[in-house]
C-alpha positions as CSV (number, residue, x, y, z in Angstrom):
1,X,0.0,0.0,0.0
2,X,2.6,2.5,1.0
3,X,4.4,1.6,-2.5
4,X,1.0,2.3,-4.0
5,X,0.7,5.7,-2.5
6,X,4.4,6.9,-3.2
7,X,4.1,6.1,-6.6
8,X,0.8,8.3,-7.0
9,X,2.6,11.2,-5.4
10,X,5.8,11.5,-7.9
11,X,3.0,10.7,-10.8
12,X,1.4,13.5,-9.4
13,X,4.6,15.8,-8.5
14,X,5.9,15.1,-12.0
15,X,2.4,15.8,-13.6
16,X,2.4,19.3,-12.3
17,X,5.9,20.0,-13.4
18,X,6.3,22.8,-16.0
19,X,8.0,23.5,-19.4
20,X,11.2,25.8,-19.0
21,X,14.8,26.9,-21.0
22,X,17.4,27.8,-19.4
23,X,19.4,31.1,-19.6
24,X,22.6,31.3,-20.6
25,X,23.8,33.1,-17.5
26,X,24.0,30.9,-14.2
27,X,23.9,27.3,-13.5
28,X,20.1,26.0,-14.6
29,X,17.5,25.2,-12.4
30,X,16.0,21.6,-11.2
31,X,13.0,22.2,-11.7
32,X,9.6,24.6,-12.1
33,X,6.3,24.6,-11.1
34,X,4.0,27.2,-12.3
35,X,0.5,27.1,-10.9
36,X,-2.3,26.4,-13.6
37,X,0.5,25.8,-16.6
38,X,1.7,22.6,-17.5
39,X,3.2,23.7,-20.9
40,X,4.2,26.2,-22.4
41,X,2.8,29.3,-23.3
42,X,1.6,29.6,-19.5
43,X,-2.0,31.5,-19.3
44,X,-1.6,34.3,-16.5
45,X,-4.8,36.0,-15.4
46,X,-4.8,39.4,-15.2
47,X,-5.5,40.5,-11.8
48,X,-3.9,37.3,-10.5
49,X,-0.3,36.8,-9.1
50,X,2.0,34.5,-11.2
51,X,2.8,31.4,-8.6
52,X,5.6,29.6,-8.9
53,X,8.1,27.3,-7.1
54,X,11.8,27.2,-9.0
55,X,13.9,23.8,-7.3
56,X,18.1,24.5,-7.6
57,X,21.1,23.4,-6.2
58,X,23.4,25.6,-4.8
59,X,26.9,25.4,-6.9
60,X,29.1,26.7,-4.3
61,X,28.4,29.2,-0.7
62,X,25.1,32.0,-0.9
63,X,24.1,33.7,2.1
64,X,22.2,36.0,-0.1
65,X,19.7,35.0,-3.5
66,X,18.9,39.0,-5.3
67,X,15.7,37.6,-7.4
68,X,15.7,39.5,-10.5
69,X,12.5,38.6,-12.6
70,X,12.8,40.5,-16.2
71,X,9.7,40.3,-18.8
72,X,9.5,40.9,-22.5
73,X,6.5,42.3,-23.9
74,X,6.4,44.0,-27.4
75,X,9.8,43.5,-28.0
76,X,11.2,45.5,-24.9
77,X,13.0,43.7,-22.0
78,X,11.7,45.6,-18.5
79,X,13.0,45.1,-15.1
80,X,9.9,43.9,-13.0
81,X,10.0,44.8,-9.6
82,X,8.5,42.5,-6.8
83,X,9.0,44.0,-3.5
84,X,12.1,42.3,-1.5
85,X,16.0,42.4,-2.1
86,X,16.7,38.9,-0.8
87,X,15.1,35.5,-1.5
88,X,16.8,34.2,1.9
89,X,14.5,36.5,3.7
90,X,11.5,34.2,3.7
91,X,11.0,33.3,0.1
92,X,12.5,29.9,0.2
93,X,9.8,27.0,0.8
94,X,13.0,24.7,0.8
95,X,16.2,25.1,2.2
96,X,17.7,27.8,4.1
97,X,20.5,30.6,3.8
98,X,23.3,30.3,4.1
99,X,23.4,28.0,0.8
100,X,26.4,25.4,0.7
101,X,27.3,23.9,-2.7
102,X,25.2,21.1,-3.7
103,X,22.6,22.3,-1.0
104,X,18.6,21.8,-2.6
105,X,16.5,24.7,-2.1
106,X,13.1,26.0,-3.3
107,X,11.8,29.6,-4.5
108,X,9.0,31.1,-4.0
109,X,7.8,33.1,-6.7
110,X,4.9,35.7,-6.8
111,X,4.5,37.8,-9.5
112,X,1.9,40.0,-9.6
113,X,-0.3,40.4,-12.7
114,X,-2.3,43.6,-12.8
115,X,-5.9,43.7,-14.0
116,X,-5.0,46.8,-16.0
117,X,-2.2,44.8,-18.3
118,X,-3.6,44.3,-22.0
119,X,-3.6,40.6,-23.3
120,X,-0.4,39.9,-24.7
121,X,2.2,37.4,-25.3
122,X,5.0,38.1,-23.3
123,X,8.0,36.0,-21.7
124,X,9.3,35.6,-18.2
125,X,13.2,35.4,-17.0
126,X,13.8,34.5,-13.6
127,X,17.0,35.2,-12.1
128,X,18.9,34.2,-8.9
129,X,22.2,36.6,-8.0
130,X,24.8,36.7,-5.7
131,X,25.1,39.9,-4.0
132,X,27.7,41.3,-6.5
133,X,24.5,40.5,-9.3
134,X,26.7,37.3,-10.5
135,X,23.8,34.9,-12.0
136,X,23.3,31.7,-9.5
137,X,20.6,30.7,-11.7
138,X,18.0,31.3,-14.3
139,X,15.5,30.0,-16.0
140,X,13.1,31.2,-18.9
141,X,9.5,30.6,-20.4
142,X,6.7,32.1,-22.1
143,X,3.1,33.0,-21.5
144,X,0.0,35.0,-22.6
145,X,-2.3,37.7,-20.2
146,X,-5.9,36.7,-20.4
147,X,-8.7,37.3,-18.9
């Protein structure tokens, strides 16, 4: 029975796990879990935060994880801002800083979505720094606003 029940839970873990690239900057995530988007483009709701978890292993000592989250949309990169410095400051569902090489950890991601935003395609980078902005890691996809 217990067999029985593991083996539903990684059907289902793996199930919800979503389409990504990786940058070309930093070392590339685990794994990513979007809520709601299995592949790719991912549907984000406009009035909705984007919810995500991003799995990674630390490559070497990180007592501090900058989250820089860019977005294209009509063809111009922006800088999205989401309200904390420091994903070590109680964004990490997983782990905790400081980060030793081949530590896991997990990111919490919340992106907000604003009901004013017109429906367009846009894409989504996700970065994790070092406190000189080095890339720790990154990872890329796309999606569409909607309603």
């Amino acid at each position: 029975m217990f067999r029985y029940a593991l083996g539903l839970l990684l059907v289902a873990a793996v199930a919800q796990a979503t389409e990504f690239a990786n940058c070309d900057a930093g070392k590339p995530i685990d794994a990513l879990r979007v809520v709601g988007c299995e592949t790719l483009p991912c549907q984000f709701p406009r009035g909705q935060d984007i919810r995500a978890e991003m799995d990674f292993t630390a490559d070497s000592e990180a007592d501090f994880l900058g989250p820089k989250i860019r977005v294209k949309a009509l063809g111009m990169w922006v800088n999205y801002p989401i309200g904390y410095d420091d994903a070590c400051d109680g964004h990490l569902l997983a782990g905790s800083c400081p980060l030793y090489g081949g530590d896991k950890a997990t990111f919490d991601i919340r992106i907000p979505v604003l009901s004013s935003y017109p429906k367009i395609p846009l894409d989504v980078e996700v970065t994790l720094t070092d406190k000189d902005e080095n890339p720790l890691t990154c990872f890329f996809i796309t999606g569409q606003v909607v309603d």
